[in-house]
C-alpha positions in Angstrom: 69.0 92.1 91.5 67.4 95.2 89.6 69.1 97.7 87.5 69.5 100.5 90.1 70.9 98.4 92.9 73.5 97.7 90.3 73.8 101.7 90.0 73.9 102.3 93.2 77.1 99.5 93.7 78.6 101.3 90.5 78.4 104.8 92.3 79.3 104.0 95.3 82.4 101.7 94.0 83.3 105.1 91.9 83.1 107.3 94.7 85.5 105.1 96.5 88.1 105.1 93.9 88.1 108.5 93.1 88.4 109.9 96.5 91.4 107.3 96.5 92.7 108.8 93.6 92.2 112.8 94.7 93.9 111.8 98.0 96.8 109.8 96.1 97.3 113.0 93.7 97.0 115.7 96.6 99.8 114.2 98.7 102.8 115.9 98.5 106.5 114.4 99.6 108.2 116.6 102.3 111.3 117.9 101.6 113.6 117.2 104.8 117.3 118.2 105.4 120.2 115.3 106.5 119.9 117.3 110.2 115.9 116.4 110.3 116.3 113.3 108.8 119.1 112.1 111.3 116.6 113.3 114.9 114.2 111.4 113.2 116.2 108.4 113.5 117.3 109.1 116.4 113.8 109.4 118.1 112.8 106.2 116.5 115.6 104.5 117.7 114.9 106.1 121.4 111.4 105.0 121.0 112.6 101.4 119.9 114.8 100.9 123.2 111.7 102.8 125.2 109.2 99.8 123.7 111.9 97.3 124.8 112.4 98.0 128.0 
């Protein structure tokens, strides 16, 4: 295989992994209350039974 099909892999493998990376460090964890935190398992228990039935 020539050399810049081996550079293109490389670039395209780096592009990959650091738009992984950016996406990994730009997330940001949301800050819910008990209140939230309790309808949300609520809903996905309502949703559970809904599936079920």
């Amino acid at each position: 295989m020539p050399w810049y099909a081996w550079l293109i892999i490389a670039l395209a493998l780096g592009a990959i992994i650091g738009n992984l990376l950016l996406l990994r460090d730009s997330a940001r964890k949301i800050d819910l209350t008990p209140e939230q935190l309790e309808r949300i398992r609520q809903r996905n228990a309502q949703a559970d039974r809904d599936e079920q039935a």
